[in-house]
mmCIF file of the C-alpha atoms, coordinates in Angstrom:
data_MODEL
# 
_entry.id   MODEL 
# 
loop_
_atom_site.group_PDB 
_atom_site.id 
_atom_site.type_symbol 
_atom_site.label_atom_id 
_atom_site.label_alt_id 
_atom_site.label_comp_id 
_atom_site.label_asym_id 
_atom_site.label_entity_id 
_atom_site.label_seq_id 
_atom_site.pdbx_PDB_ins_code 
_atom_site.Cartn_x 
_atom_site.Cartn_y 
_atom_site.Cartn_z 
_atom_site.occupancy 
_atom_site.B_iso_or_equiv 
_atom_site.pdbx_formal_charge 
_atom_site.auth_seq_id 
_atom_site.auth_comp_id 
_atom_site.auth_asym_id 
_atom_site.auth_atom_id 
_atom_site.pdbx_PDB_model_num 
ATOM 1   C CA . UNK A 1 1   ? 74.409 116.605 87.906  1.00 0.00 ? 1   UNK A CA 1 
ATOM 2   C CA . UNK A 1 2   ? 72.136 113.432 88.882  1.00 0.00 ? 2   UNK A CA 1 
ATOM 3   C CA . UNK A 1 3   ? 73.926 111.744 92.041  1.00 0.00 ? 3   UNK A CA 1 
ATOM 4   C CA . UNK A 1 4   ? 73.501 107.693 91.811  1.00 0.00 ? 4   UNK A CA 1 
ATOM 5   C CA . UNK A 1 5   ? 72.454 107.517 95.071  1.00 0.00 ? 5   UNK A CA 1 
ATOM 6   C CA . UNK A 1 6   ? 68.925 104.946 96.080  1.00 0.00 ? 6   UNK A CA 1 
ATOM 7   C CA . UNK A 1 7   ? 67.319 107.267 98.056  1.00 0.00 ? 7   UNK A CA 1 
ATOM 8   C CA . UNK A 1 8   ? 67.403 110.433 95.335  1.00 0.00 ? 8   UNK A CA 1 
ATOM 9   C CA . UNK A 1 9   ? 63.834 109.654 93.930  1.00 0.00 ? 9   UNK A CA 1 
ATOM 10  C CA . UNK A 1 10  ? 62.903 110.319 97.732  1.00 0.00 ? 10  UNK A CA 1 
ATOM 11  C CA . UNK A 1 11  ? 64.558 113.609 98.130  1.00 0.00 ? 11  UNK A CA 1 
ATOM 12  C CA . UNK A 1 12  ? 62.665 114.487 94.845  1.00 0.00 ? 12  UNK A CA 1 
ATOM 13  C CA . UNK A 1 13  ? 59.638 113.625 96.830  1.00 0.00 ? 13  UNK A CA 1 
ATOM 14  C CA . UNK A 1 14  ? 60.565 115.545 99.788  1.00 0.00 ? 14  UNK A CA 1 
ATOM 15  C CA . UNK A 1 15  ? 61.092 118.425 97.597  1.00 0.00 ? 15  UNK A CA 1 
ATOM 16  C CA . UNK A 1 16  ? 57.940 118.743 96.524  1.00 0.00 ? 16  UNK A CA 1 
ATOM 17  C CA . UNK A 1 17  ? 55.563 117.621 99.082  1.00 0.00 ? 17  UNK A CA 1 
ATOM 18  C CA . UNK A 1 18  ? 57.637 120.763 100.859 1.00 0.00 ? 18  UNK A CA 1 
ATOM 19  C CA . UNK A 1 19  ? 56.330 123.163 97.823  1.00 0.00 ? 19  UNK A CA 1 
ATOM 20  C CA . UNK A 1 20  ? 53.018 122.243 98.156  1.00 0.00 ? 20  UNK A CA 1 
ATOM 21  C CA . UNK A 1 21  ? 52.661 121.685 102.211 1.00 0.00 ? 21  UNK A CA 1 
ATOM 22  C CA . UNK A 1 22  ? 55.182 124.671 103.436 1.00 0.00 ? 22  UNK A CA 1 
ATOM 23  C CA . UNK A 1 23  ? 54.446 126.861 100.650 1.00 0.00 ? 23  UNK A CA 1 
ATOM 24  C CA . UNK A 1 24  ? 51.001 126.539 98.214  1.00 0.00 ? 24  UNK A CA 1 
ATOM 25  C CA . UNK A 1 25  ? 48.772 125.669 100.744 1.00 0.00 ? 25  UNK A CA 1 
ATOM 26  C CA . UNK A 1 26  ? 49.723 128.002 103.571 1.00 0.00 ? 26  UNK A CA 1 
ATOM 27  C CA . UNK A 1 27  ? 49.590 130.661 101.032 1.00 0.00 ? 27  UNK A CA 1 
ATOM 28  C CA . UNK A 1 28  ? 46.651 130.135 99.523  1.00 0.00 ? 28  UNK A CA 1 
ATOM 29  C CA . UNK A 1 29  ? 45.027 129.483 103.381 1.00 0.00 ? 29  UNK A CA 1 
ATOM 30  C CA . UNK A 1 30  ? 46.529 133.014 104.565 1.00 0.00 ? 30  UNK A CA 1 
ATOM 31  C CA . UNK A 1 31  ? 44.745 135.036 101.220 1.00 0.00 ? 31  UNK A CA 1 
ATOM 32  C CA . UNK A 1 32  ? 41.653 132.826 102.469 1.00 0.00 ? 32  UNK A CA 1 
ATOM 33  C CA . UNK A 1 33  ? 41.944 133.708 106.255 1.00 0.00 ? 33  UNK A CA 1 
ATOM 34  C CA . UNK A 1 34  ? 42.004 137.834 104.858 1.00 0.00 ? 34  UNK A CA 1 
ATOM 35  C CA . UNK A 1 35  ? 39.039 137.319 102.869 1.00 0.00 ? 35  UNK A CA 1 
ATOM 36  C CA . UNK A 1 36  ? 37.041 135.624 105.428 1.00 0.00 ? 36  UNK A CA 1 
ATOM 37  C CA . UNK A 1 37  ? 38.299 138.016 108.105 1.00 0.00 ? 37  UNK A CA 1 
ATOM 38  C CA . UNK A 1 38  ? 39.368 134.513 110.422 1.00 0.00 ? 38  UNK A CA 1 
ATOM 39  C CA . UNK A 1 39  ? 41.874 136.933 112.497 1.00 0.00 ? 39  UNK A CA 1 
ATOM 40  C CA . UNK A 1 40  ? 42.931 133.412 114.411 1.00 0.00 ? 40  UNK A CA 1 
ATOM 41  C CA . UNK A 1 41  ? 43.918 131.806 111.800 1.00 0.00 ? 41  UNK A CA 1 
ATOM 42  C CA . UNK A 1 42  ? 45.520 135.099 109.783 1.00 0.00 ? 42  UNK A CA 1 
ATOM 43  C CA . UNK A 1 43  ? 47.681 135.073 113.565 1.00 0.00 ? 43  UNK A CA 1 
ATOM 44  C CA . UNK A 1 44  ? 48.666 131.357 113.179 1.00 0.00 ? 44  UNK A CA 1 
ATOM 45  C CA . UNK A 1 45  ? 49.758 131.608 109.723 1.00 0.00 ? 45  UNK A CA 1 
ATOM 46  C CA . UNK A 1 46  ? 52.008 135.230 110.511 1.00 0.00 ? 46  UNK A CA 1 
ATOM 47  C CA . UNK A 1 47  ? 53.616 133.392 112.224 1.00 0.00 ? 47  UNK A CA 1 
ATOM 48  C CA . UNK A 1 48  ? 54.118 130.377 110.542 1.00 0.00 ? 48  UNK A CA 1 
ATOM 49  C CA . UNK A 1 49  ? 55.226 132.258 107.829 1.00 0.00 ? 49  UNK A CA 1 
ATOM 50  C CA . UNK A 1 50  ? 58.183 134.253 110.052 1.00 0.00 ? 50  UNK A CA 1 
ATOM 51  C CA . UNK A 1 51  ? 59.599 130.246 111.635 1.00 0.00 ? 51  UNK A CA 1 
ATOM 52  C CA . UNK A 1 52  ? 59.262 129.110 108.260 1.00 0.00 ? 52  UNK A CA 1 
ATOM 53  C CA . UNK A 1 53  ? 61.818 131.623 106.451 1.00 0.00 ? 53  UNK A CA 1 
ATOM 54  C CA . UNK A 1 54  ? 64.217 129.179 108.135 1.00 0.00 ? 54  UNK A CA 1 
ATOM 55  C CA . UNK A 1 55  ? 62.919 126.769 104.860 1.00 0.00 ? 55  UNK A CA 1 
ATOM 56  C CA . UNK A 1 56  ? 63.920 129.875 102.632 1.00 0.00 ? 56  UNK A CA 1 
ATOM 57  C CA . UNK A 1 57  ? 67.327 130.424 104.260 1.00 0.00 ? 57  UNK A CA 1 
ATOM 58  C CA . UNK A 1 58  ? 68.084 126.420 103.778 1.00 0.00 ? 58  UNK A CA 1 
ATOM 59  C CA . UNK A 1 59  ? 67.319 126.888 100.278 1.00 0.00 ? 59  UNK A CA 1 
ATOM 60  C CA . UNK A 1 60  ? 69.981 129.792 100.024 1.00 0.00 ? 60  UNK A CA 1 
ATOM 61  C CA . UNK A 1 61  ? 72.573 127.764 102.377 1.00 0.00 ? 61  UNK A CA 1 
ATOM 62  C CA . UNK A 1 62  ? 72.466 124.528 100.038 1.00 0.00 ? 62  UNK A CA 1 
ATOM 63  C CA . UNK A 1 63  ? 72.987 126.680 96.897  1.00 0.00 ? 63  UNK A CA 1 
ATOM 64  C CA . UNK A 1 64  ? 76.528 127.423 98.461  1.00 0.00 ? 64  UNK A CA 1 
ATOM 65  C CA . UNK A 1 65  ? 77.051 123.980 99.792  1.00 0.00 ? 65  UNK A CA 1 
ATOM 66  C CA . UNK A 1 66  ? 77.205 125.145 103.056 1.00 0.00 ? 66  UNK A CA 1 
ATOM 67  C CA . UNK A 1 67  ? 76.989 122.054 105.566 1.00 0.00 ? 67  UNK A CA 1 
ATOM 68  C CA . UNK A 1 68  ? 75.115 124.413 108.199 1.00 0.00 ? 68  UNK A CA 1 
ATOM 69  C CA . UNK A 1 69  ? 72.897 123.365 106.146 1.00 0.00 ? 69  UNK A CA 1 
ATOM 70  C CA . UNK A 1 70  ? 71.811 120.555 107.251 1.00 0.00 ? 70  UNK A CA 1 
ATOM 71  C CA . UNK A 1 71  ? 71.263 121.889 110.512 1.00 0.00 ? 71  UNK A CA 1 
ATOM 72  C CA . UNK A 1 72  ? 69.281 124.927 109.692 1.00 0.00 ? 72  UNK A CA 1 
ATOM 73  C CA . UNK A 1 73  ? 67.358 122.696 107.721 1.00 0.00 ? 73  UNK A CA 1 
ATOM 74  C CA . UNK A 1 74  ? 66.731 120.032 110.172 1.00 0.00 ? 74  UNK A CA 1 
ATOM 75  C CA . UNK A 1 75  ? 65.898 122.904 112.794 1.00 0.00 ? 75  UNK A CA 1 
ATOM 76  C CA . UNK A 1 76  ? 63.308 124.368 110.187 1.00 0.00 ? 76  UNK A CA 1 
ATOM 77  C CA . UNK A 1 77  ? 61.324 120.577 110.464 1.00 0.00 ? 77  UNK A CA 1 
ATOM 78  C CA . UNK A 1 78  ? 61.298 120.933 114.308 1.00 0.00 ? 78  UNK A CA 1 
ATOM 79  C CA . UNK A 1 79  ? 60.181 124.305 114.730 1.00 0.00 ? 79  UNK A CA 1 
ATOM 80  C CA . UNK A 1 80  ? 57.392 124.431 112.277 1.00 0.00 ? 80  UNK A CA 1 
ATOM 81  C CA . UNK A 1 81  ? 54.954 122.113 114.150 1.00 0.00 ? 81  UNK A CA 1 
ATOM 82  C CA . UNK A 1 82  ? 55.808 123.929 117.285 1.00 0.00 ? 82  UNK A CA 1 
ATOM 83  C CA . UNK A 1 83  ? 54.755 127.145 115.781 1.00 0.00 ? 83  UNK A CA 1 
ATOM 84  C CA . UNK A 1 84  ? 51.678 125.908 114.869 1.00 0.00 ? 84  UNK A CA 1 
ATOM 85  C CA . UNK A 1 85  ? 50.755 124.384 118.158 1.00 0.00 ? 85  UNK A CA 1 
ATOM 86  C CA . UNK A 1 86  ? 51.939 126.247 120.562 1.00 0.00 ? 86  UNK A CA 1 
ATOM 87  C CA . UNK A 1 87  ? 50.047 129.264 121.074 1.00 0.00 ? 87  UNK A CA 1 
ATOM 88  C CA . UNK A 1 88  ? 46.978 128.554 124.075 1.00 0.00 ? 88  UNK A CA 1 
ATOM 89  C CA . UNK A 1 89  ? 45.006 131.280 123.357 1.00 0.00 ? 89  UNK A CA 1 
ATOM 90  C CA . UNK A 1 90  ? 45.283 130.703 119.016 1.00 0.00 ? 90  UNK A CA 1 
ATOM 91  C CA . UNK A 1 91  ? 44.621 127.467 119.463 1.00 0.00 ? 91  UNK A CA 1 
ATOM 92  C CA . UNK A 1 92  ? 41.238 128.114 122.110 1.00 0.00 ? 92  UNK A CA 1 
ATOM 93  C CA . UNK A 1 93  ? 40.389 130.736 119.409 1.00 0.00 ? 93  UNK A CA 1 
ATOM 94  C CA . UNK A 1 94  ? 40.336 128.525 116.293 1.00 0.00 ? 94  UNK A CA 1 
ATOM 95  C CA . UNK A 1 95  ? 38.924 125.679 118.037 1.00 0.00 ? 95  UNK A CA 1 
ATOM 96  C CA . UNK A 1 96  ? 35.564 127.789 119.869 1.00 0.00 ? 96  UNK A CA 1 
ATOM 97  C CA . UNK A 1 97  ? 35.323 131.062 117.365 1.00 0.00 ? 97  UNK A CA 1 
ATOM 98  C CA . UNK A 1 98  ? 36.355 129.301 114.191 1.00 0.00 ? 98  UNK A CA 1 
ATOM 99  C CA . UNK A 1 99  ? 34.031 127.074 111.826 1.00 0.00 ? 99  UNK A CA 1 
ATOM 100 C CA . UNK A 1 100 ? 33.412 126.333 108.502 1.00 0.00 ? 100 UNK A CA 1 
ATOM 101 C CA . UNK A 1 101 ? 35.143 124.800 105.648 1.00 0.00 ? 101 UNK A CA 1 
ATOM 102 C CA . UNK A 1 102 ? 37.885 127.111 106.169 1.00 0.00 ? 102 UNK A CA 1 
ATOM 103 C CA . UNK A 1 103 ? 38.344 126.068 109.545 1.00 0.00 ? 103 UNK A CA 1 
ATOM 104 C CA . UNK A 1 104 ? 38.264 122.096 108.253 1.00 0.00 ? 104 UNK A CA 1 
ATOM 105 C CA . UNK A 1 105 ? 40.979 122.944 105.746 1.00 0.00 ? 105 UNK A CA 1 
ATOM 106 C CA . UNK A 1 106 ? 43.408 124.752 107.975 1.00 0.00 ? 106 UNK A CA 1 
ATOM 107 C CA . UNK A 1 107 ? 43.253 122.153 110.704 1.00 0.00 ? 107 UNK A CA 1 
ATOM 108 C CA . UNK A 1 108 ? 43.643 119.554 107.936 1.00 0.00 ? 108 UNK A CA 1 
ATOM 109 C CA . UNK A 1 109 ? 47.119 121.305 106.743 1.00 0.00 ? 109 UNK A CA 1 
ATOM 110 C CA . UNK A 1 110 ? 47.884 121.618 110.297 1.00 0.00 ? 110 UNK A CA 1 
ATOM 111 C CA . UNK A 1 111 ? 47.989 118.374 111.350 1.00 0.00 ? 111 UNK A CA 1 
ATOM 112 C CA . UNK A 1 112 ? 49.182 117.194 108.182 1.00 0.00 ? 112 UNK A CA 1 
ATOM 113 C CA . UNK A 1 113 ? 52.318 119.435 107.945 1.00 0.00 ? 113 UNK A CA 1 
ATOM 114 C CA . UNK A 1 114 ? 53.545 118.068 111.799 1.00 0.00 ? 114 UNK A CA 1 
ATOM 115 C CA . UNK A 1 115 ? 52.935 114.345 110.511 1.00 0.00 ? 115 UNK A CA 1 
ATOM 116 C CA . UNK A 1 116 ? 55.489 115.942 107.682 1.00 0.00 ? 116 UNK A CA 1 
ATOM 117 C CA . UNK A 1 117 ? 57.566 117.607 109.319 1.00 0.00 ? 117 UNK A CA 1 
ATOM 118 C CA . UNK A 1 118 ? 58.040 114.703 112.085 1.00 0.00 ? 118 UNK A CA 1 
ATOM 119 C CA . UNK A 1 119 ? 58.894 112.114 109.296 1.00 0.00 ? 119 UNK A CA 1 
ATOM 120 C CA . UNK A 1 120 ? 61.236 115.084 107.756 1.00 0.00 ? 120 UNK A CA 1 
ATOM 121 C CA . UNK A 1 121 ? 63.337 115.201 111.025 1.00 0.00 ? 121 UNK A CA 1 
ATOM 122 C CA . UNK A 1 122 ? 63.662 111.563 111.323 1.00 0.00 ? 122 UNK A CA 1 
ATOM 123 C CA . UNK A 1 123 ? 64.818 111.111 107.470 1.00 0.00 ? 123 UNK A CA 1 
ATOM 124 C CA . UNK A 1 124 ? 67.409 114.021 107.916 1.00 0.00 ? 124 UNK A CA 1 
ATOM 125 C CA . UNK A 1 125 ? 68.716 112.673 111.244 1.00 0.00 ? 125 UNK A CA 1 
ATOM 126 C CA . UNK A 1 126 ? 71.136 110.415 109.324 1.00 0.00 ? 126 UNK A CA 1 
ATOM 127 C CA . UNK A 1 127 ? 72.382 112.936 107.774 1.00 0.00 ? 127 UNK A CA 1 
ATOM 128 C CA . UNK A 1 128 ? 73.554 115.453 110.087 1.00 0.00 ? 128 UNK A CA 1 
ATOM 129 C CA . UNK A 1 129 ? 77.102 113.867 109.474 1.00 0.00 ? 129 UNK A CA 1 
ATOM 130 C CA . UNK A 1 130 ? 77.424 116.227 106.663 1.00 0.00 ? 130 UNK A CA 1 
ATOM 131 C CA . UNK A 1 131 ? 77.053 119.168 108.808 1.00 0.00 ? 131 UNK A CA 1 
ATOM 132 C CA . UNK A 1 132 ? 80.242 118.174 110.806 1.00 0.00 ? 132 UNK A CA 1 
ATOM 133 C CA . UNK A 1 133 ? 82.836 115.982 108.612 1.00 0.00 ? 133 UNK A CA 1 
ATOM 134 C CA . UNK A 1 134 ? 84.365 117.542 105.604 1.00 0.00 ? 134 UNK A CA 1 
ATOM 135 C CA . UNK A 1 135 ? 85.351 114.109 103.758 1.00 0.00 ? 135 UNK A CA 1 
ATOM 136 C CA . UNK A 1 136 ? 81.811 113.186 104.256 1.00 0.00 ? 136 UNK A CA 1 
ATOM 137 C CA . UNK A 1 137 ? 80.325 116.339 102.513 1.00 0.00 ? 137 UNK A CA 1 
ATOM 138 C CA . UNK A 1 138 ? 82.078 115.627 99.652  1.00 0.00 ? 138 UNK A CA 1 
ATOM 139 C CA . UNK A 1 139 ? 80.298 112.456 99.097  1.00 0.00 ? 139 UNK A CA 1 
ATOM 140 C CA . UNK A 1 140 ? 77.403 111.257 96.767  1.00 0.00 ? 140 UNK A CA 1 
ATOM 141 C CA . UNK A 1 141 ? 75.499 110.416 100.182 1.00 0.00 ? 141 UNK A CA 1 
ATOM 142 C CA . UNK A 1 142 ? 75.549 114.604 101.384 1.00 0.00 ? 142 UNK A CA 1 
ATOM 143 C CA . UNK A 1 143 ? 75.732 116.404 97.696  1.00 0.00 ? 143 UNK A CA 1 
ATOM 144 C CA . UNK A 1 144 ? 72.530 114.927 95.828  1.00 0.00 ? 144 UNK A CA 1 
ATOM 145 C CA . UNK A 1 145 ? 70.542 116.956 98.808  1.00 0.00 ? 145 UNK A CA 1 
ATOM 146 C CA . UNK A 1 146 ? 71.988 120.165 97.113  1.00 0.00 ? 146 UNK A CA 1 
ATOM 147 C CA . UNK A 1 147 ? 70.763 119.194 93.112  1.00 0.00 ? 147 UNK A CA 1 
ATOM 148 C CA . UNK A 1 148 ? 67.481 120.734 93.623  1.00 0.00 ? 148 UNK A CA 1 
ATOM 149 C CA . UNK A 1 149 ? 68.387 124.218 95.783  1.00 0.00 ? 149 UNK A CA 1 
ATOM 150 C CA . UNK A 1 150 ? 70.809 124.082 92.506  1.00 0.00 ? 150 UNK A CA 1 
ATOM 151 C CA . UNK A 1 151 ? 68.261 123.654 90.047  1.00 0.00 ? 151 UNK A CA 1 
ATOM 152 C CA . UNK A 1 152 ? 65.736 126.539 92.079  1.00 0.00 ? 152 UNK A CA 1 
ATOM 153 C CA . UNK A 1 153 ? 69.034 128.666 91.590  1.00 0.00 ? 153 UNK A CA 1 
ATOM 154 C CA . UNK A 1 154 ? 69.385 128.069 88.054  1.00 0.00 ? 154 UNK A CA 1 
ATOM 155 C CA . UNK A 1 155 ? 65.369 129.231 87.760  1.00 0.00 ? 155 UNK A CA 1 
ATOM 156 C CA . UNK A 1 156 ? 65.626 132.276 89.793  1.00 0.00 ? 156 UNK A CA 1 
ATOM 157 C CA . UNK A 1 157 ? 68.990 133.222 90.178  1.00 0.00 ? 157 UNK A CA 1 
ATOM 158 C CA . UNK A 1 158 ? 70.786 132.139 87.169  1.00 0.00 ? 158 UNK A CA 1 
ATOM 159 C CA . UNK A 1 159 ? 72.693 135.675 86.793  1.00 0.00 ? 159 UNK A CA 1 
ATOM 160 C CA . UNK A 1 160 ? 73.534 135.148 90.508  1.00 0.00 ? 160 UNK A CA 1 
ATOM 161 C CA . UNK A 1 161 ? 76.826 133.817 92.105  1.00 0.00 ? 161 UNK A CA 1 
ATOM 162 C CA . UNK A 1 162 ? 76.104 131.155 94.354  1.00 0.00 ? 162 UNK A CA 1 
ATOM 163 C CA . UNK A 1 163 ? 78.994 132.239 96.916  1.00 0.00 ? 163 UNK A CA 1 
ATOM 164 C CA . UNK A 1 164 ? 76.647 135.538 96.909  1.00 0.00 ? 164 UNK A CA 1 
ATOM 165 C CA . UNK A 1 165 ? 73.412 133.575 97.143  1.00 0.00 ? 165 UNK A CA 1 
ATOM 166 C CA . UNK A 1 166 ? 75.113 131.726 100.132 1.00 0.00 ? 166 UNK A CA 1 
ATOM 167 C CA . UNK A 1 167 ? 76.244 134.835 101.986 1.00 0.00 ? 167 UNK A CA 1 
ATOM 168 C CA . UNK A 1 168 ? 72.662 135.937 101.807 1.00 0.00 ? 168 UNK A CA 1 
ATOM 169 C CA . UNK A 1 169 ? 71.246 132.580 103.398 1.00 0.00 ? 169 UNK A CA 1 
ATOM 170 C CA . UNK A 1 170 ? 74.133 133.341 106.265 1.00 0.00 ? 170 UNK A CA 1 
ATOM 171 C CA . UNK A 1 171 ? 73.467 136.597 107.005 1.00 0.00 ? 171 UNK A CA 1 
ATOM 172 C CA . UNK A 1 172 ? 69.870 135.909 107.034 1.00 0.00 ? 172 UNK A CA 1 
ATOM 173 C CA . UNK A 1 173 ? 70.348 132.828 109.160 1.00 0.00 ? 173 UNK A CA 1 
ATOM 174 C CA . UNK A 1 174 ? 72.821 135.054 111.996 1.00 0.00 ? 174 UNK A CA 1 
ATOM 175 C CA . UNK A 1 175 ? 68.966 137.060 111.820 1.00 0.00 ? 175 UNK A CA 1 
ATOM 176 C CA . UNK A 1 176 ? 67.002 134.686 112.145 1.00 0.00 ? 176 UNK A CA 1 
ATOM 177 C CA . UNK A 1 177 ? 69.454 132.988 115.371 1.00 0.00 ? 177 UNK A CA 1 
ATOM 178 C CA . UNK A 1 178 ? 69.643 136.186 116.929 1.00 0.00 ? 178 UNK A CA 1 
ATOM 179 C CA . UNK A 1 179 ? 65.705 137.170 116.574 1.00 0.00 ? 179 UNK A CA 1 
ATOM 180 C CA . UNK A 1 180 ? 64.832 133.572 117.731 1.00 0.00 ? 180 UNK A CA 1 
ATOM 181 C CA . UNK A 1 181 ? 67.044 133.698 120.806 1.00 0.00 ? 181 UNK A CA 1 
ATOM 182 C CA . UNK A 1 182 ? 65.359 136.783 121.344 1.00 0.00 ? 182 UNK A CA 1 
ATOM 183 C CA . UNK A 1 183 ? 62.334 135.477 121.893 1.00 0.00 ? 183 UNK A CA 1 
ATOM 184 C CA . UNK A 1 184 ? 63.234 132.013 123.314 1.00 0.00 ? 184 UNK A CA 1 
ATOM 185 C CA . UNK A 1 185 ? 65.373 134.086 126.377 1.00 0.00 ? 185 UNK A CA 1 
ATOM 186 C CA . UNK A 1 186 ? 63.224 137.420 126.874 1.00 0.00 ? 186 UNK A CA 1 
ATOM 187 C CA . UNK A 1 187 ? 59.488 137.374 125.356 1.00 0.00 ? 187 UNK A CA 1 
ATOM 188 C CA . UNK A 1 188 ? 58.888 133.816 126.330 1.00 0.00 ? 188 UNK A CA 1 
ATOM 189 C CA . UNK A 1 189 ? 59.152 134.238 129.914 1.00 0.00 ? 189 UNK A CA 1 
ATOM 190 C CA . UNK A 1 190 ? 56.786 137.463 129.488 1.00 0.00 ? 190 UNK A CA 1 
ATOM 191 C CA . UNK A 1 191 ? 54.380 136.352 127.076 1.00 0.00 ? 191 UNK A CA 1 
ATOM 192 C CA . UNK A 1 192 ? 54.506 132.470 127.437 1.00 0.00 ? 192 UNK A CA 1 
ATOM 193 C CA . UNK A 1 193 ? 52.294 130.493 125.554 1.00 0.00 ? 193 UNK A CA 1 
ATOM 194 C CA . UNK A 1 194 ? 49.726 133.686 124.691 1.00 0.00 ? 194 UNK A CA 1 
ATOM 195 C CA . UNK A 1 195 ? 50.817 134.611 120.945 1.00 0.00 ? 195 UNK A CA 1 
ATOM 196 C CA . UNK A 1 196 ? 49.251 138.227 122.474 1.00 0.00 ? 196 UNK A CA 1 
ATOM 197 C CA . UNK A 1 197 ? 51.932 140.540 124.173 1.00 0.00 ? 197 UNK A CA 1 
ATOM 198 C CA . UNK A 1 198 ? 51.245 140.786 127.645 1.00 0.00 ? 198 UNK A CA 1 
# 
């Protein structure tokens, strides 16, 4: 169903620059990083990849309609660019061990995928009212953010109920919450900013 909303073109946009900036490219740089044997970067993007399922799990959540799911999704825009900065001793690795055109590459997507991600979070910010008011969900304004997680559904999951689909993106997200607490309340404060277990 095509909402007549203005800003739909833009979410169309969003959509895809997320394909090829959350998914393509740090793909094809991780298959690159193995090949080259770049163990820094192969680190960086591990983990990238395990804060980024939050993306996936979105995905899953707006299939069902869920309006947690503008939350996990907003979350997911905020805690990919800390992932990718905030390990010292990566960072010191890829910076004095790393060089190359690889190198140039990766720290391209980096720093282009937190200018994303930033502008993300600031375009979702108005609508975190859908998260919390059910009147509001039903609108235009909240639903045309669920036509493409509806159309990735009908690709990939067409045989699938999307009440199932959506109680895999929940249990996945009580996972992800529980794994993430983890390490915000336990390994930080023994690890701290070394991505290498103390």
């Amino acid at each position: 169903m095509d909402y007549n909303v203005w800003f739909r073109p833009f979410i169309w946009i969003d959509y895809r620059l997320a394909v090829l900036f959350l998914v393509i490219i740090p793909l094809i740089l991780l298959i690159w990083a193995f090949v080259q044997k770049a163990e820094s970067i192969q680190r960086l993007l591990t983990i990238y990849w395990k804060v980024s399922s939050l993306v996936a799990i979105t995905i899953y959540l707006m299939i069902a309609q869920y309006p947690v799911s503008f939350i996990s999704g907003l979350m997911a825009q905020i805690l990919i660019p800390i992932s990718l900065w905030f390990w010292v001793d990566i960072n010191d690795e890829i910076e004095y061990q790393t060089s190359g055109v690889l190198k140039f590459i990766f720290t391209s997507w980096r720093w282009a995928t937190t200018v994303y991600c930033i502008l993300g979070t600031l375009a979702l910010i108005p609508f975190l009212g859908c998260a919390f008011s059910a009147s509001v969900m039903k609108t235009a304004y909240c639903k045309v953010w669920f036509e493409i997680p509806l159309l990735f559904k009908e690709y990939f999951h067409a045989n699938s109920k999307a009440e199932f689909l959506g109680f895999l993106g929940i249990t996945s997200l009580v996972i992800y919450v529980v794994y993430l607490s983890y390490f915000v309340l336990i390994k930080l404060g023994k690890q701290g900013r070394s991505a290498s277990p103390q």
